[in-house]
N, C-alpha and C positions, 0 to 999 in steps of 0.2 A: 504494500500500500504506500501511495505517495503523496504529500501535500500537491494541489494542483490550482494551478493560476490558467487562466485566459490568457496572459501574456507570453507564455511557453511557445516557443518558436516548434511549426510541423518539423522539420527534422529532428530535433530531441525526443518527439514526443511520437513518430509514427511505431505504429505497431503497438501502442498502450489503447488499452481499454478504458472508460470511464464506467465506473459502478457507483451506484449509491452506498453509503456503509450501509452494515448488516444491524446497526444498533442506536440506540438515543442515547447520544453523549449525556449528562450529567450538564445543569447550566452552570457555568462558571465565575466564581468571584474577581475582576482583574481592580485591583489596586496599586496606587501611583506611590511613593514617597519620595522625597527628596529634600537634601540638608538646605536650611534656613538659609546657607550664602546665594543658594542658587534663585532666589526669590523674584532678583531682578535682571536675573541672565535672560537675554534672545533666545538663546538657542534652546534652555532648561523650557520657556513658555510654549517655545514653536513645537516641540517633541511633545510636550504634554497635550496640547494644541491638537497634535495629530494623532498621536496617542486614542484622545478619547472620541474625537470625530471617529476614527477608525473602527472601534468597538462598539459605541454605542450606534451608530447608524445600522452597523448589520446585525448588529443583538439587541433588539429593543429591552428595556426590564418585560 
């Protein structure tokens, strides 16, 4: 079994099958932390930023 993305170019990818899994994953907790200095960093906001647009958009609660 393979994680699989839409962006996977055909020659990597001929000759694989796509299956549904056989089972209901379990929903998952994903939680952020990060130290106090990083409060007012760019790149600490933009990663969090994407972070949670990432997961929450395709995993509603």
């Amino acid at each position: 079994m393979l994680p699989w993305s839409k962006g996977l170019d055909a020659p990597r990818t001929a000759g694989l099958l796509r299956v549904p899994v056989p089972l209901q994953a379990p929903p998952r907790v994903v939680e952020l932390f990060w130290h106090q200095r990083h409060e007012t960093s760019a790149f600490h906001e933009w990663m969090k930023t994407l972070l949670l647009d990432l997961f929450h958009s395709k995993h509603p609660p």
